[in-house]
Structure formats: structure tokens, C-alpha cells
N, C-alpha and C positions, 0 to 999 in steps of 0.2 A: 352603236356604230363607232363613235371616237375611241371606246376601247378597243374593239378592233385594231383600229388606226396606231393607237399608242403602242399595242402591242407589234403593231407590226414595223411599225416606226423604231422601238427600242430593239427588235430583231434583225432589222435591217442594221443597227449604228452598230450591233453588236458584231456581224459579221465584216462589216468594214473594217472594224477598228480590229477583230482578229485578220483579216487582210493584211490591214496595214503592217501589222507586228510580221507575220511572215514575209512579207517584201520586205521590211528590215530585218529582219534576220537573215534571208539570203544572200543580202548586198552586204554585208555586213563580214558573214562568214564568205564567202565569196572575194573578199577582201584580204582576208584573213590565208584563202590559200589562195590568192595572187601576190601577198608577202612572203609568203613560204617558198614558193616557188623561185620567187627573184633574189630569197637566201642564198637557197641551192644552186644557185645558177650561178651565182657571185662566190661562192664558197667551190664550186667545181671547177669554174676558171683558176681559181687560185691554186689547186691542187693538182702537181703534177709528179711524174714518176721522178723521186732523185736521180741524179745522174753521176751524182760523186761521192766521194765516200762521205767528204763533209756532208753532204745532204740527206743522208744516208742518219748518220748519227745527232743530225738535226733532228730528224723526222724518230728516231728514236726516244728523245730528250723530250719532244713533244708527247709521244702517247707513255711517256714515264710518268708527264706531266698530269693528263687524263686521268689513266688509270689513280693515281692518287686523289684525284678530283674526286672521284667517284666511291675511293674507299670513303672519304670526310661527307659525302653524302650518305653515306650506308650508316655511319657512327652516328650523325646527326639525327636517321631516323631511328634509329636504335632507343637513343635518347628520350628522341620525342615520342614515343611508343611509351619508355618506360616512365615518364613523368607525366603524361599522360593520363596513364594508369590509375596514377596516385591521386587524383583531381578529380576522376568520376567517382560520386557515392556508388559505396555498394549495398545495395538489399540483401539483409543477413535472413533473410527468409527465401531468395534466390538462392540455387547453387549453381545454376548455368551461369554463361558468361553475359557480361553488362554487355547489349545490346551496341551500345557507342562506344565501349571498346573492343568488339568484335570491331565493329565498320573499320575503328582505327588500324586494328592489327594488323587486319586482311588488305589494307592500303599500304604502309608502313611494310610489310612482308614480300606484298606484289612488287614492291619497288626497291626492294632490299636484292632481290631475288634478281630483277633486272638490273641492277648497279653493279652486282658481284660479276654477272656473266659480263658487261661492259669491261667491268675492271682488270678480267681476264684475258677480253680476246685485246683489251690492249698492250697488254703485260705481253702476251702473246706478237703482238708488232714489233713492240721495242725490240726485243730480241730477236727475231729475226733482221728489221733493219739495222740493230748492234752487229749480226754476223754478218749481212750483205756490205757492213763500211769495214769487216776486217777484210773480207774477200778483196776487194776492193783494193786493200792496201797494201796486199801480198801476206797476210798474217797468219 
């Protein structure tokens, strides 16, 4: 009968304490997008349509800004991909690819891949807000 008990004892502490971890993880994350949210919401008041051509060529200087940001993250993983590489052994009895640099590539690419389309549609801003500050100025 006390193993019974013990068993049901260490059953019970075990489902508590996975309790416990998912109520900290929801409050947790939960937190996490109640941060997010008061970004956006602090970043969307700040963000309004230019109204002048300075504002105009401001807001273009800005996603020139960006878009550069985002090529210097594309080179970085680039980088880090290719030095990467260089640091896992390889099994000369393997001909497929090292498992941990598959994982890396396929991260490294996915975001390579998302940084370029970024880098674009802000390249894409700039110049239009460039022409909206010429229009602007009679140009």
C-alpha cells in the first residue's frame, strides 16, 4: 500500500509541477505579446503620412537606411553559413549533407531570403517617397 501511495504521490508532484511550468509559460509569453503590442502601438502613433516634401525625403533617407540594414544582415549570414561550414567535421564515408549544416543552411537561407524581399520593398519606399518630395517641389 505505501507504494501505491508513493507512486501516486510522485504522480501527483509530477503533474503539478508540469502545471506549474505551463502557467509560467503562458504568463510569461503572454507578457511577451502584451510587449509587442505596446511596440506597435508606440511605433504606430509615431508614424504618420509625410506632409512635406522634407518629410517626404526624410522618410526616404530612413528606408535607404533599412534597406541597407538588412543587406549587412543578409552578408553577415552569408558569413556565418560559410564559416560555419568550415567547423563541422565531415564523415568522408557520408556523401549527403552534414545533418547541422543542413539545419544551418536552411536557417541562414530562410532568412537570407526574408532580408532580400525586406531590403527590396524598402528600396521600393525610398524611391517612391524620393518622387513624392520631387512632386512636392514642382520637379
Amino acid at each position: 500500500m505505501k507504494t501505491i501511495n508513493r507512486k501516486t504521490n510522485t504522480t501527483a508532484m509530477l503533474l503539478l509541477s508540469a502545471l506549474a511550468l505551463m502557467l509560467t509559460a503562458s504568463l510569461s509569453i503572454g507578457g511577451m505579446a502584451q510587449a509587442a503590442h505596446q511596440d506597435h502601438a508606440m511605433h504606430a502613433q509615431e508614424m504618420k503620412a509625410p506632409q512635406t516634401a522634407q518629410e517626404h525625403k526624410e522618410r526616404a533617407a530612413e528606408y535607404e537606411k533599412k534597406a541597407a540594414e538588412y543587406r549587412k544582415d543578409i552578408a553577415a549570414h552569408r558569413k556565418m553559413l560559410a564559416d560555419y561550414s568550415k567547423t563541422v567535421a565531415k564523415n568522408p564515408k557520408d556523401t549527403g549533407e552534414n545533418a547541422y549544416i543542413k539545419k544551418m543552411r536552411l536557417h541562414c537561407e530562410k532568412y537570407i531570403k526574408a532580408a532580400e524581399a525586406l531590403a527590396a520593398e524598402a528600396d521600393e519606399m525610398a524611391k517612391f517617397h524620393t518622387m513624392r518630395a520631387k512632386e512636392m517641389e514642382g520637379k
